[in-house]
N, C-alpha and C positions, 0 to 999 in steps of 0.2 A: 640469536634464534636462527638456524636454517634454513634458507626459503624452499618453499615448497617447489620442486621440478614442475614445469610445463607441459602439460602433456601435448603435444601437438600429431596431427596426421596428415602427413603428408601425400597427395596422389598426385604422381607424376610418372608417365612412360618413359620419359626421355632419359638417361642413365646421365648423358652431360648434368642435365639439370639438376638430378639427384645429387650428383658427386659437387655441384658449385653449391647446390644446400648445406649439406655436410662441412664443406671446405670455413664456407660460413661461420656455422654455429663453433666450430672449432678455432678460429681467429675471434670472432667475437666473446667466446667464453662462455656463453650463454645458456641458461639453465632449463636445456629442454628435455626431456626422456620424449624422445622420436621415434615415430614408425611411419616406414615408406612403405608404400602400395605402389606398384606397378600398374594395376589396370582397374576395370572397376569389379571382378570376380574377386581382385584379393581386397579391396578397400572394403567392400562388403564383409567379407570375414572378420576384416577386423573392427568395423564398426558394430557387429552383432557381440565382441568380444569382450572390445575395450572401452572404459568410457576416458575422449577426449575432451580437453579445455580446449580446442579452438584448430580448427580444418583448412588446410592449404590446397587448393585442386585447379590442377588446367583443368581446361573443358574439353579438348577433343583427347580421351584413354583408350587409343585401342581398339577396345573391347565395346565401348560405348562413351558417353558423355556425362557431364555431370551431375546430367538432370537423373541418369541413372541410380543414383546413391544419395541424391540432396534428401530425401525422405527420411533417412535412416539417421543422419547425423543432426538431425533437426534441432536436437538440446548443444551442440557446440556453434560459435560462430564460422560461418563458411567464408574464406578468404578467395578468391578467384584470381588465378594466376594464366592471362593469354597472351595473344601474341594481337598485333594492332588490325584494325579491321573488324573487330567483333563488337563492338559496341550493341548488337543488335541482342546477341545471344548474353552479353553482361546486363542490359536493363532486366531480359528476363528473366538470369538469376537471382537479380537485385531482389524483383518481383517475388520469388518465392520465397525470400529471405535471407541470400545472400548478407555477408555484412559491410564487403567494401571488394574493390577488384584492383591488383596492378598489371601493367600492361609490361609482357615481356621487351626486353632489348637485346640487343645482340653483346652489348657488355656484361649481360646480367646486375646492372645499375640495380634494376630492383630491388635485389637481394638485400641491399644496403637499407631500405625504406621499410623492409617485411618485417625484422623485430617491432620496430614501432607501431605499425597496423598490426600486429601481432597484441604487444599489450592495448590497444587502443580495442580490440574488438573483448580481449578478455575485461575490463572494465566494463563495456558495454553492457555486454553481458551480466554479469554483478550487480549492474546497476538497475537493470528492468527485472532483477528477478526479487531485488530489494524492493524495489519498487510495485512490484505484482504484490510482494506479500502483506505489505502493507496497504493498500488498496483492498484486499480480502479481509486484511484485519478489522479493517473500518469499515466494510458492509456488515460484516457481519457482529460486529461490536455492540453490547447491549445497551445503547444509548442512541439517542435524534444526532446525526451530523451529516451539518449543511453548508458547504463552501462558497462560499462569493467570489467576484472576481473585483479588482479595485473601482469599478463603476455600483456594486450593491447587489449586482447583478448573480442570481446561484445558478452554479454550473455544478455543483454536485449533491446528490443526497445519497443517505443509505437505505438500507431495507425498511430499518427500523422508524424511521425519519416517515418514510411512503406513509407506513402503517399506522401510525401515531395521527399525521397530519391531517390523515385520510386524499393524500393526492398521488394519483400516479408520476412515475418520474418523468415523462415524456411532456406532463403538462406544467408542473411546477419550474421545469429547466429554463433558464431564461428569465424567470421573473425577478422583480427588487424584494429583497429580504423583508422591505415592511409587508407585504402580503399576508406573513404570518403574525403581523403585529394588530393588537389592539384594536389603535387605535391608527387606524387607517387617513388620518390626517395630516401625516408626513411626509414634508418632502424632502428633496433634494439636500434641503439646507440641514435641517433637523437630522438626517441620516448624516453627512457631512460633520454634524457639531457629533453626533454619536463615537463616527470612528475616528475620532480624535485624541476620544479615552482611552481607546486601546497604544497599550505603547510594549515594550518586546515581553513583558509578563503577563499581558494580555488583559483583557477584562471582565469583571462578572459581576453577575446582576440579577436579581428574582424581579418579573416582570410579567404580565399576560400577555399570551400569545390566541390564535385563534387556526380553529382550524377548518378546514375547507368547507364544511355544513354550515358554519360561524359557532359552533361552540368553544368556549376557552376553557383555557386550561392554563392553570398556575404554573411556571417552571423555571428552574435555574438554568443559567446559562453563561457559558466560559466563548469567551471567542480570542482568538490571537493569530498573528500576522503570519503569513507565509511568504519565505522570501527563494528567491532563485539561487544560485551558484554566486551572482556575483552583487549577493545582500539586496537585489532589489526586492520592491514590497510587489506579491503578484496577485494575491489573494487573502482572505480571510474565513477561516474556518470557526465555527461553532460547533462548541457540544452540547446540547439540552439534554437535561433532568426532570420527568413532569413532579411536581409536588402533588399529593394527594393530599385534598381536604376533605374527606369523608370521616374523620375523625372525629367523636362525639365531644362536647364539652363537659370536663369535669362535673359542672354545676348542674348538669340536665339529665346526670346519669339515674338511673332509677335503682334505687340503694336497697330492694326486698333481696331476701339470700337466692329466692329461684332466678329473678332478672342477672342479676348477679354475677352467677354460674354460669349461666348461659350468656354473657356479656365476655365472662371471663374466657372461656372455654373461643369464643368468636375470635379474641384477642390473637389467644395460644395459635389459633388456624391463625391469621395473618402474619404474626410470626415468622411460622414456620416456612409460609410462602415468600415472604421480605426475604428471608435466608436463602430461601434459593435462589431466586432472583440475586442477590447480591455474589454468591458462591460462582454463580456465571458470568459474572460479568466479573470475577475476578480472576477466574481460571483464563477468560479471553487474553488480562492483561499479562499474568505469568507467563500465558504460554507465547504468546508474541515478545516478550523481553528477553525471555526465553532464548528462541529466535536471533534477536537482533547482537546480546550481550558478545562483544568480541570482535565486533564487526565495525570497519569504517562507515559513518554515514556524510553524505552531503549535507549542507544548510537545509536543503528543504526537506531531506528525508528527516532530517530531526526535528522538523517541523511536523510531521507526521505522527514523529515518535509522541509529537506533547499531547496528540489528539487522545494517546491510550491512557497519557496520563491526568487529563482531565477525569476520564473515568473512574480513576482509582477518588475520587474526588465525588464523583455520582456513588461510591459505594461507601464512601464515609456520609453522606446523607442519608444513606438507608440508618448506617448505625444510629443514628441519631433517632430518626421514626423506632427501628425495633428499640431503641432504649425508652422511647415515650411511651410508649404503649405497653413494655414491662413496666415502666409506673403508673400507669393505667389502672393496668390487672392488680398491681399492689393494693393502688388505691380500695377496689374494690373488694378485693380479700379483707380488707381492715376493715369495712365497714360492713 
């Protein structure tokens, strides 16, 4: 397979400098499709033109300085290339978003170190935007998810989680995961003998939970380990599923043709809401696999990935309710 060219852009006044770039990439071999700016009037043109992977800029062009143009290349990593003494003006690139700075020499030493922080900012990059989209995935996914840290402690919820539990996130952040539990009698130890079950397939379990008024609510619940780059354990995420018991008992159903009808007909509307309800929460998971299919991921970002697939997990639960409640409605057509 062919790699993909690099696109880089380069902004530099100085023609030496230019020509030891070049000199560079031609010994080195290296697969960039390059464009030089001179000052910040031509960098500007070509950043309204071209979209680059990743931005090489001194700071003093000329024309103006870097801070001139940083706005414009904001979706690439900006590389700063000076000369020593500036420390002052490289924190405050850092500051706007800079991705990393080398300090000129008079050998052009640099030059040698630039491919490397060259792919090291283009991963970066990859990485937070992987990482961005999965963090949206999981807000906005139709399902409760709540992260812990390896003390019990949740440092993260979603929209849905807020809405469900009835707690804003500002107030829930911080606390130990039994708060949503039961039976608030737990401690240390019992939370401790819990996450012991969990092992890399993670664990699940239908349980009461409670929520911030102290009403409960039945729900299932998948929780599994999140590990860093180098396998360690840093976190534990859950996904809850509430279980609805508003379902009537077979035995209690009232069997005249008018109750009946109008039982059946309640059924069909529930139905059709379960349907939707599930139809969204499956298009979530497509269209973020979607997404991801193709793509290298980290350990933890495939940690990530299991959170969407718990879901698909929360919508084989529905199927189960709309298929109770088609025998339901059978039921009562027959009798």
């Amino acid at each position: 397979m062919k790699r993909k060219k690099v696109r880089v852009l380069l902004i530099e006044d100085n023609k030496f400098d230019q020509m030891a770039f070049v000199r560079m990439l031609e010994k080195e071999k290296l697969c960039y499709d390059y464009t030089i700016a001179a000052c910040v009037a031509e960098a500007r043109k070509m950043a309204e033109s071209k979209v680059f992977d990743v931005v090489i800029s001194d700071y003093y062009l000329g024309d103006g300085t870097l801070f001139d143009i940083i706005d414009l290349v904001k979706n690439a990593p900006i590389i700063i290339t000076t000369g020593v003494g500036s420390e002052e003006v490289v924190i405050k690139a850092m500051q706007e978003g800079a991705f990393d700075y080398l300090i000129k020499d008079l050998d052009r030493n640099y030059l040698k170190v630039l491919p490397v922080t060259i792919e090291n900012a283009i991963k970066h990059k990859r990485s937070e935007e992987k990482s961005c989209m999965l963090s949206h995935a999981i807000m906005c996914v139709n399902e409760c998810v709540y992260i812990t840290d390896v003390n019990d402690r949740i440092i993260f919820v979603n929209k849905v989680f807020c809405k469900t539990y009835g707690y804003p996130e500002d107030e829930i952040i911080g606390k130990p995961s039994t708060v949503l539990w039961k039976n608030k009698s737990l401690n240390n130890e019992d939370v401790k003998n819990i996450l012991t079950k969990i092992d890399e397939f993670g664990w699940k379990s239908q349980l009461y939970h409670q929520r911030k008024d102290g009403s409960e609510l039945l729900i299932s619940i998948s929780r599994s380990i999140i590990k860093d780059d180098k396998e360690n354990e840093v976190a534990v995420v859950g996904v809850v599923h509430e279980i609805s018991e508003d379902k009537p008992a077979p035995g209690k159903l009232n069997k005249t043709p008018k109750t009946a009808a109008a039982a059946s007909h309640s059924h069909a509307e529930e139905v059709v809401n379960l349907g939707h309800h599930m139809r969204a929460r499956m298009n979530t998971i497509l269209e973020v696999m979607k997404l991801l299919s193709g793509t290298e991921l980290t350990p933890q970002q495939r940690d990530y990935v299991k959170v969407l697939n718990f879901s698909s997990e929360a919508v084989a639960n529905s199927l189960d309710r709309i298929s109770d409640l088609f025998n339901s409605k059978s039921e009562l057509v027959n009798n």
